[in-house]
Structure formats: C-alpha cells, structure tokens
C-alpha positions as CSV (number, residue, x, y, z in Angstrom):
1,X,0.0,0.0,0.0
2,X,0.9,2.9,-1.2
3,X,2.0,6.1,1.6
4,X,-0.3,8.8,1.5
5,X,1.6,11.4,0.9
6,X,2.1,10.0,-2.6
7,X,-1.8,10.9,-4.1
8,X,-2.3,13.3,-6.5
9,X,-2.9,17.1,-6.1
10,X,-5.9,18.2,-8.2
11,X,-6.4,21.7,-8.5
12,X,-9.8,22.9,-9.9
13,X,-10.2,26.3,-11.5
14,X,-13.5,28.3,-11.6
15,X,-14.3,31.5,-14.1
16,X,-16.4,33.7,-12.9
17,X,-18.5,35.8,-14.8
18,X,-19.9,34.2,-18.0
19,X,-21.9,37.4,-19.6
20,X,-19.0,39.4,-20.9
21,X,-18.7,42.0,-18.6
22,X,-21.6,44.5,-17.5
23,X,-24.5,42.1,-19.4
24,X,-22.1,41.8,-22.5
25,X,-22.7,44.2,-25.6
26,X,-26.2,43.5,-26.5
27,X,-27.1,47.0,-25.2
28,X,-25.2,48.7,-27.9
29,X,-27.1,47.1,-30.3
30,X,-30.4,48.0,-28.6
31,X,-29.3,51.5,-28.6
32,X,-27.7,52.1,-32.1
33,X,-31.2,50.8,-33.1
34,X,-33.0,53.3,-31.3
35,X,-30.9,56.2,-32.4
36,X,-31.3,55.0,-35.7
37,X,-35.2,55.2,-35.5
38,X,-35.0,58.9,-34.0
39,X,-32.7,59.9,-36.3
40,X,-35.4,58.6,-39.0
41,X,-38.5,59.9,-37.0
42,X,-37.1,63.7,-37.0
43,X,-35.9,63.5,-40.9
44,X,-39.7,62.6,-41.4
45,X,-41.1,65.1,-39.5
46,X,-38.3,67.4,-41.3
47,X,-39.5,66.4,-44.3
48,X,-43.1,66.4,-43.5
49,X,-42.7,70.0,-42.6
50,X,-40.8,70.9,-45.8
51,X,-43.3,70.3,-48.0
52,X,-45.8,72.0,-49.7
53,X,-49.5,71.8,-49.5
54,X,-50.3,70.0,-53.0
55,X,-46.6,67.5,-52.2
56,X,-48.7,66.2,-48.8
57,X,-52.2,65.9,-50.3
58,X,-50.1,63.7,-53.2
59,X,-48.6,61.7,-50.5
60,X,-51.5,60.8,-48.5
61,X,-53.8,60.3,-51.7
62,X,-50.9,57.3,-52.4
63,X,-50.9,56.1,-49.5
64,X,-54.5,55.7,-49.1
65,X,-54.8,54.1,-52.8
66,X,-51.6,52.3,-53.8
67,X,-52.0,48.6,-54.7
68,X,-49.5,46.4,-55.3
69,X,-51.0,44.5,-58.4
70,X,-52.1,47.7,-59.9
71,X,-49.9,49.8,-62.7
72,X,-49.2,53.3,-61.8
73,X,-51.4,52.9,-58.4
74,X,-51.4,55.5,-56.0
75,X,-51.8,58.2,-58.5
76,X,-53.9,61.2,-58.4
77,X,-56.1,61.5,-61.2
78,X,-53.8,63.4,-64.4
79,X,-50.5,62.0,-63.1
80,X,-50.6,64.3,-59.8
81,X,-47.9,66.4,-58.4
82,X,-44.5,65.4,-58.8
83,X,-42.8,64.8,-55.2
84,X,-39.1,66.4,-55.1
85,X,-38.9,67.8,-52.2
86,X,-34.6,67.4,-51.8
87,X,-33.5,68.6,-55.1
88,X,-35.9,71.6,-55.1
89,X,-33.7,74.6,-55.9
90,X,-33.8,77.0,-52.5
91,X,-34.9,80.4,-53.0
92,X,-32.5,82.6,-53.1
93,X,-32.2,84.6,-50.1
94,X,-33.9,88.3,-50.3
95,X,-31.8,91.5,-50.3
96,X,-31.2,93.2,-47.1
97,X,-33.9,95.9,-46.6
98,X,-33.6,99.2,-45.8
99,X,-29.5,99.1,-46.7
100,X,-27.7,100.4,-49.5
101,X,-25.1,98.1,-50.8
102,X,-20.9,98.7,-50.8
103,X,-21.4,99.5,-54.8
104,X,-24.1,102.1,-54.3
105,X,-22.7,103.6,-51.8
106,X,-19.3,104.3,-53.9
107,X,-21.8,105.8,-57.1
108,X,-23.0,108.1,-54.4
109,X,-19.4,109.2,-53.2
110,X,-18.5,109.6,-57.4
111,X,-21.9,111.6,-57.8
112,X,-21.4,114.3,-54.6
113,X,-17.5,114.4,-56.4
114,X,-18.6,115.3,-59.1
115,X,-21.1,117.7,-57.9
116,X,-18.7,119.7,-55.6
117,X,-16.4,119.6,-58.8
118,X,-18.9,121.3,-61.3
119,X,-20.7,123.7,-58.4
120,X,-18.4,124.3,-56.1
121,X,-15.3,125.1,-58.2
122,X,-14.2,127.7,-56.5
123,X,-14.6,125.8,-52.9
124,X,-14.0,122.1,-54.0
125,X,-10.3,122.2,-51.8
126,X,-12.9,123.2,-48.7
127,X,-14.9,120.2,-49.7
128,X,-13.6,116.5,-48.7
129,X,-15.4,113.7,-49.2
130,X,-14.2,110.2,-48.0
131,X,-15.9,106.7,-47.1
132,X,-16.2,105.3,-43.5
133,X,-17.3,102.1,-42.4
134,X,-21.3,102.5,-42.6
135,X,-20.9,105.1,-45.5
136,X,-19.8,108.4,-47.0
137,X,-19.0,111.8,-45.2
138,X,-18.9,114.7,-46.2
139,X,-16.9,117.9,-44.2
140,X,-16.8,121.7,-44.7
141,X,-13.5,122.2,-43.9
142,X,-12.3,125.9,-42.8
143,X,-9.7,128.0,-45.3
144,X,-7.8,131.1,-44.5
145,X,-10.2,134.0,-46.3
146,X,-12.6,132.0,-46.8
147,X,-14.5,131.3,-43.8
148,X,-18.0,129.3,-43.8
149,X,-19.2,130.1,-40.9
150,X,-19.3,134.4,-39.7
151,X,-16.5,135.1,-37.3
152,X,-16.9,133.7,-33.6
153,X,-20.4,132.8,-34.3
154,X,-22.6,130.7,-35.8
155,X,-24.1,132.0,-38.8
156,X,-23.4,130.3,-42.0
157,X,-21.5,132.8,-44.8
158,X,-23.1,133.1,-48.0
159,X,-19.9,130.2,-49.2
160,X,-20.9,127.8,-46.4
161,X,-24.7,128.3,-47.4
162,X,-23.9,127.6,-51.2
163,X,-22.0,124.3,-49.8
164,X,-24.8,123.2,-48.0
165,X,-27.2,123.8,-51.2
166,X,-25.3,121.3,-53.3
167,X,-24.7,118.8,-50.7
168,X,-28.5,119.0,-50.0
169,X,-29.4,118.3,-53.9
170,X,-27.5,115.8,-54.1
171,X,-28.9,113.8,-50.9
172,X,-32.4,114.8,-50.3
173,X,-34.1,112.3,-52.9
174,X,-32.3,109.4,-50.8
175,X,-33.7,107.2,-48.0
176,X,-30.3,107.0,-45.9
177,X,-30.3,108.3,-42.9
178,X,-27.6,111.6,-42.1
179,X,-25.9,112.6,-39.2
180,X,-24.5,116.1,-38.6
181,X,-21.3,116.7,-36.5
182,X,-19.8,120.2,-35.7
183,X,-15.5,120.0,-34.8
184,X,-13.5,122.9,-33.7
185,X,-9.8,123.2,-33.4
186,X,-8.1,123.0,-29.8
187,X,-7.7,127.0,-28.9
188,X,-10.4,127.2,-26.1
189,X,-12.3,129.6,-25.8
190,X,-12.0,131.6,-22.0
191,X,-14.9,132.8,-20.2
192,X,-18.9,133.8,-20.8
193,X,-19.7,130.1,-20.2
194,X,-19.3,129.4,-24.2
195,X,-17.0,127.1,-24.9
196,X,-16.1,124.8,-27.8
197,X,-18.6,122.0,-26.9
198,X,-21.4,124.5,-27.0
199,X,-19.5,126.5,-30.9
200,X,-19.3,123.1,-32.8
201,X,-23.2,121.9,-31.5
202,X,-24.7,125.2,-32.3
203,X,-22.6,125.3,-35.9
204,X,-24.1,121.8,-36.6
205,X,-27.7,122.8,-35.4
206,X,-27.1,125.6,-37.8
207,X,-26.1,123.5,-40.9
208,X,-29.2,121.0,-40.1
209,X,-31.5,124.4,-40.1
210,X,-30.3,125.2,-43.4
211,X,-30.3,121.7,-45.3
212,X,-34.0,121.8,-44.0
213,X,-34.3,125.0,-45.7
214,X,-33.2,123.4,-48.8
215,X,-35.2,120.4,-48.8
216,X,-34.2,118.1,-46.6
217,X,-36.5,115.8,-44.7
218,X,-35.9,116.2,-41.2
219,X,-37.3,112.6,-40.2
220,X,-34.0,111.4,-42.1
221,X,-31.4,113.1,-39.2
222,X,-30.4,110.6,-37.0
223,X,-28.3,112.6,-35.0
224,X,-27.0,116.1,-34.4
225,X,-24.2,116.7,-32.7
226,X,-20.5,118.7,-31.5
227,X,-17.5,117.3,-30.7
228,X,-15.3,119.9,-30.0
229,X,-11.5,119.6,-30.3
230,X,-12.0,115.2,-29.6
231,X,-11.5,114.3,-32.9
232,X,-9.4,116.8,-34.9
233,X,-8.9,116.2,-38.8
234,X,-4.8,116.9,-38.4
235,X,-4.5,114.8,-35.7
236,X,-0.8,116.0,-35.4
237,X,-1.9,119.4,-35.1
238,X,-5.0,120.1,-32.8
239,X,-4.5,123.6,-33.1
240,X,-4.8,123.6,-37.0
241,X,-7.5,125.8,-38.2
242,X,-8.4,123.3,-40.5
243,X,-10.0,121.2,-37.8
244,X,-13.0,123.5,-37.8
245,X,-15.3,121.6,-39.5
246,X,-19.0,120.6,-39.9
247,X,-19.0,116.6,-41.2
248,X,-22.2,115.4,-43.1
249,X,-22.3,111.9,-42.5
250,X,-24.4,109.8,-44.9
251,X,-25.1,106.0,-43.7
252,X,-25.8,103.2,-46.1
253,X,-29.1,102.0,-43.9
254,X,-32.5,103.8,-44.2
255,X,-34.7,105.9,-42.4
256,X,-37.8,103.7,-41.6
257,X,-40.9,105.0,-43.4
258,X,-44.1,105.5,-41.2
259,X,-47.2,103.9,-42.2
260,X,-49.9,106.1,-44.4
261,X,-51.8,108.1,-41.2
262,X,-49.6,107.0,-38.5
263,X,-47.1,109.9,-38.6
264,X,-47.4,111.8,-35.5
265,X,-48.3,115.6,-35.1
266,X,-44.7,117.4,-34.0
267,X,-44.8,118.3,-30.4
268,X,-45.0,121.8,-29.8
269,X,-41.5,123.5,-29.0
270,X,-40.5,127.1,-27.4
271,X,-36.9,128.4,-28.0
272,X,-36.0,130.7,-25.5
273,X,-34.2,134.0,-26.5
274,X,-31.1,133.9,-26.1
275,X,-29.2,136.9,-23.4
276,X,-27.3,139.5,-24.6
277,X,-23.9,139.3,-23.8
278,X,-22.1,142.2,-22.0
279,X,-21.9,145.9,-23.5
280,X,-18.5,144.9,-25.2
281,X,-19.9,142.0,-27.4
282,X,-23.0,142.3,-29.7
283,X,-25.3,139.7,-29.4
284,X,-28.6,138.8,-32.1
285,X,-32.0,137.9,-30.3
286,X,-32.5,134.3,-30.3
287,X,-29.3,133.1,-31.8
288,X,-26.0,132.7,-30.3
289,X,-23.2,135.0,-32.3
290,X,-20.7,136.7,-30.3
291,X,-18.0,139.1,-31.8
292,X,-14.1,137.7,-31.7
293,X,-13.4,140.1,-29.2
294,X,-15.7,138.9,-27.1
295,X,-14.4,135.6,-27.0
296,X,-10.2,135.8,-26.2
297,X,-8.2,132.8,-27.2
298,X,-5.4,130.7,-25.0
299,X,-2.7,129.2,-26.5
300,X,-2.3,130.6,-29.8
301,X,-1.2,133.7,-30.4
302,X,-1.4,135.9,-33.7
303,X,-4.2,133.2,-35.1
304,X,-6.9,134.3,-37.8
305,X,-10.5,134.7,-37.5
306,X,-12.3,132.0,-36.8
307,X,-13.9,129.6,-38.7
C-alpha cells in the first residue's frame, strides 16, 4: 500500500462571470437601433414640414390608394404632383432691406465728387469727401479768407450756405439716414460760459436748419451733434485751423418710413431768446453770435479769425 503522501494534487479552476462583462454588448445594439429610429423619425417630421400643400395631399392620396397588383397605383387623377422635395432649388435669399449696398454707396461718393467739382469750383479744396465704415462723409473744412461760418459765431457765410445747397441736392431724394457733426480746433475759448462744446453743437444745429431749408426731410437726421477739439482732422496738429469743421455723415441704412396716417403731429417747442452778452460784445436775439473780441483765445497767439 501505497503512503499517502504519494496521491495526487488536483487543482480545480473556476471563471467567474460568464456574460462578458456589464450584461455583455447586447445593449449597444439596442441602442444604435434606437438612435437609428429617432434619427429617422425627425428626418420625417423634417420632411413632412418641408413640403408643400399640394406634395402632402399627393402623399396621403398614395398612400391611401396604392395597390400592389395595380400599374401606376397610387396616383392622383392626371398624373398628380410630382414629389421632389430634396432637389428643389432654394430660393434665393432676399436683399437686405432698408441698406444700400458697398457698390451704391461708392456711385454716391463719385456723384457728390462730381457735384462739388462742377458747383463748387471755387470751394472744391474746402470740400472733402471720403468713405467710413457705414458710409460716405462729407466735411466743410475751414480756409484762410474763406470762412464758412461768420466770425466767432454761428451763422453760415453766404460760401458755407452755397456748400450746403449742393450737398442737400444731391442727398435729399435718398432714403439713408444723415448725421450732422460740428469739430473745432483745440484753442479754447476763455470765459462767458461758451466754450467749444457749445461752438461746434450750435454750428451743426445751424447746418441741419439750413439743409432743411433746402429740402431736406428732417425725419432722415439721426443725429445732431458737437465734438469739439475730440476728434481733430490733423490729428498731429489740434490747433490747425483746418479742424474746424461741420461733417455730413451719410449712412448706407434707411430711415424707416411710417405707415400712411400714423405719422405723429410734432410736439410743440418754445426756443427761448437767447441773453445779450455784456456791453462789449453784440449779441442777435434768439441766436447765439458773439463778436471775436468777445471771446479771447489761449494758447495761440497771432491766429486768424475763426472759422
């Protein structure tokens, strides 16, 4: 008989598990086809919703008649509609209303050239007309001799009136919308509470008075305003007369047009008088205009009159 310590040793092994690991991958497959038939579900109702009236009565007249043993079942009566809803051309997309495009824009720049060219001969080099972002401008631009606004007030000259004229005939047919901006140069004035905030807003009130005067539909202004010495046109120079300016800013979108009878009645407005300045200026009831001697300058001596 054999010692015992002379059996075998068995060893048994046991795997555990048996689905694969969280249930195996059956889910996946449950879920791709679920997916799949939402993706399919929201095509159809795409599709449903892109098509036209006569394209769903044609679909639900086949699907209420088609037989399999009949030719051509399904049918509307005449052949039907055709069904194409995918390779339908798309409309093309409409023009941006109320905007003028880059190209008009520019003919309007060449035409107001061309204008100041033939009218304004004699001025044309007080005349500059560039583009900006949203459209054309337009400045009066001040010139030794030939002022367009009276001395140290603001009353247009007989030049800057004539200015005004041509730019006015050449923009008041349009719909775009115009914006009037009054600069001064940096020489401040000293005293009396009139400074060069209160010059270039009145000089730009005055400019709007006078294009109205000519024609121009006040519903179009978008803004009116003065700037002072903040944004001089020889930016190397603030105290270059040439910086006194009114800009006439032209933008390419539209002034929106009231409805027939809904325009309302303009609210009643009082413009107080203006006081009279001391005994050593001269002063104009109900307009500011003040005499150069009135109104002393800092920082520049032996300049000209002013613009």
């Amino acid at each position: 008989m054999a010692p015992e310590n002379n059996k075998p040793i068995i060893i048994k092994k046991v795997k555990k598990g048996g689905h694969g690991g969280h249930h195996g991958g059956s889910w996946k497959v449950a879920y791709a086809d679920f997916v799949t038939a939402m993706m399919a579900f929201f095509l159809l109702m795409w599709l449903i919703n892109s098509s036209k009236p006569e394209q769903k009565e044609a679909l639900a007249y086949y699907f209420e008649h088609f037989d399999i043993f009949q030719e051509n079942s399904g049918l509307p009566p005449g052949g039907g509609a055709k069904i194409d809803i995918l390779n339908e051309p798309a409309p093309p997309p409409p023009a941006e209303a109320g905007k003028t495009d880059a190209a008009g824009m520019d003919k309007l720049r060449e035409e107001l050239a061309k204008n100041v060219a033939e009218r304004l001969a004699e001025l044309k080099d007080q005349v500059v007309i560039d583009t900006f972002e949203d459209g054309v401008r337009v400045q009066m631009i001040y010139k030794e001799g030939s002022p367009l606004f009276e001395t140290g007030g603001t009353d247009l000259t007989p030049k800057g009136k004539e200015v005004l004229r041509v730019i006015t005939e050449s923009i008041k047919s349009l719909p775009n919308v115009v914006a009037i901006e009054g600069h001064t140069d940096a020489a401040r004035f000293t005293g009396r509470g009139f400074t060069n905030w209160e010059l270039s807003t009145a000089r730009a009130s005055a400019a709007r008075l006078e294009m109205e005067k000519d024609g121009f539909n006040p519903d179009r202004i978008k803004r009116v305003a003065g700037y002072a010495a903040t944004e001089p046109l020889i930016k190397d120079n603030p105290l270059d007369p040439r910086n006194r300016r009114v800009s006439i800013l032209i933008f390419n979108t539209h002034a929106a047009q009231p409805e027939a009878g809904q325009i309302p009645e303009p609210p009643q407005v009082t413009v107080p008088d203006t006081p009279p300045p001391s005994e050593s200026g001269s002063a104009v009831r109900g307009k500011l205009r003040y005499d150069a001697t009135d109104l002393p300058r800092q920082n520049k001596p032996g300049n000209g009159q002013r613009f």
